[in-house]
C-alpha positions in Angstrom: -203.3 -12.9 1.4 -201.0 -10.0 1.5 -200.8 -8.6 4.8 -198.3 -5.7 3.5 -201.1 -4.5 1.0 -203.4 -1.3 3.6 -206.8 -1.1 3.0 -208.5 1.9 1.4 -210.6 3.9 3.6 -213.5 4.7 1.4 -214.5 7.8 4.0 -213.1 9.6 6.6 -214.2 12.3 9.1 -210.9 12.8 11.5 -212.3 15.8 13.3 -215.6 13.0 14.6 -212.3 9.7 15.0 -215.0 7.9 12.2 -213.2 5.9 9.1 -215.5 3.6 7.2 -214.2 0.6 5.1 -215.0 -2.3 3.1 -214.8 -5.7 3.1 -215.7 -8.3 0.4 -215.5 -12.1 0.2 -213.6 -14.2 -0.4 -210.7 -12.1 -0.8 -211.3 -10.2 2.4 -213.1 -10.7 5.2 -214.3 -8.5 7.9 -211.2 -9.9 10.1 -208.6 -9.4 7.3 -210.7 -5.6 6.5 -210.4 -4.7 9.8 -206.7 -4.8 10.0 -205.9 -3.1 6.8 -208.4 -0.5 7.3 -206.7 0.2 11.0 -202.9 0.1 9.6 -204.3 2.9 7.0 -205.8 5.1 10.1 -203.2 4.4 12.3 -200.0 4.6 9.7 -198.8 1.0 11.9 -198.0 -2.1 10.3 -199.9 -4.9 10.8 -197.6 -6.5 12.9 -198.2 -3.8 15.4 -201.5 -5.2 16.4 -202.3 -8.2 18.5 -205.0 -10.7 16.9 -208.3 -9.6 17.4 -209.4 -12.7 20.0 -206.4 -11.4 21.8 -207.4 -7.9 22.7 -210.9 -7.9 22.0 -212.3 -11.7 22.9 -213.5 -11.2 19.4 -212.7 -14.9 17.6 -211.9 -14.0 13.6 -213.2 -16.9 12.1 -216.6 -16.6 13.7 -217.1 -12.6 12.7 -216.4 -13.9 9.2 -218.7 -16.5 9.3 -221.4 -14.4 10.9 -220.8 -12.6 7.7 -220.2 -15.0 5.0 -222.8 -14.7 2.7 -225.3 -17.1 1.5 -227.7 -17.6 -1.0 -230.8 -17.5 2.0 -230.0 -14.3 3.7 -231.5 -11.8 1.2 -232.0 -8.8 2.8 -230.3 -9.9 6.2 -229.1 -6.8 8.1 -227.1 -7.8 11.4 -224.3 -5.6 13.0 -221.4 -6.6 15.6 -219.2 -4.0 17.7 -216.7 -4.7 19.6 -213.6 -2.7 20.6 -210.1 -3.0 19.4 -207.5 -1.2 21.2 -208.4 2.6 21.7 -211.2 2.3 18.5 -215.1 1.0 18.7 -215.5 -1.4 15.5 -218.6 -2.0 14.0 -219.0 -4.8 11.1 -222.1 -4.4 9.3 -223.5 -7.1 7.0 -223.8 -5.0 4.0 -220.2 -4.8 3.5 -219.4 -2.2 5.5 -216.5 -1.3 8.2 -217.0 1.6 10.6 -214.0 2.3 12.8 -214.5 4.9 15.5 -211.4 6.4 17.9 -212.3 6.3 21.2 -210.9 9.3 22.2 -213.8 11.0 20.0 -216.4 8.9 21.6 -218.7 10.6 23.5 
């Protein structure tokens, strides 16, 4: 995996702090996702952030699995938030990233 490579926000709303962002398996993961789509909102490098367990309690390998699809889970819809520094993520199972700033959060 190239860590260098950001990840293309597919929408963005600065004036509400909302970016949403995809993820896709096996290639990337919500955990790998999550990363790229921040270094692209944030203009850091990825070496700027600390690992997700390490700031959020959130372990990587479990969100993934949680998400990891299967041939049985047709129509599953499950969600996950957690936050990540300053920003509320939310990992939905359809693919989908939303990244919120928390200094737009209500």
């Amino acid at each position: 995996m190239n860590f260098e490579q950001k990840r293309e926000i597919i929408d963005a709303d600065p004036e509400t702090g909302t970016y949403r962002a995809t993820y896709a398996y096996p290639s990337d993961p919500p955990s790998i996702a999550i990363v790229h789509a921040l270094m692209e909102v944030t203009e850091k490098d990825v070496t700027d952030f600390e690992p997700l367990y390490n700031i959020s309690g959130v372990d990587p390998d479990a969100l993934d699995e949680i998400f990891r699809p299967s041939t049985n889970d047709a129509g599953r819809d499950c969600r996950v938030s957690f936050q990540y520094y300053d920003y509320e993520i939310i990992v939905r199972s359809h693919g989908r990233i939303v990244i919120q700033s928390g200094d737009q959060q209500d």
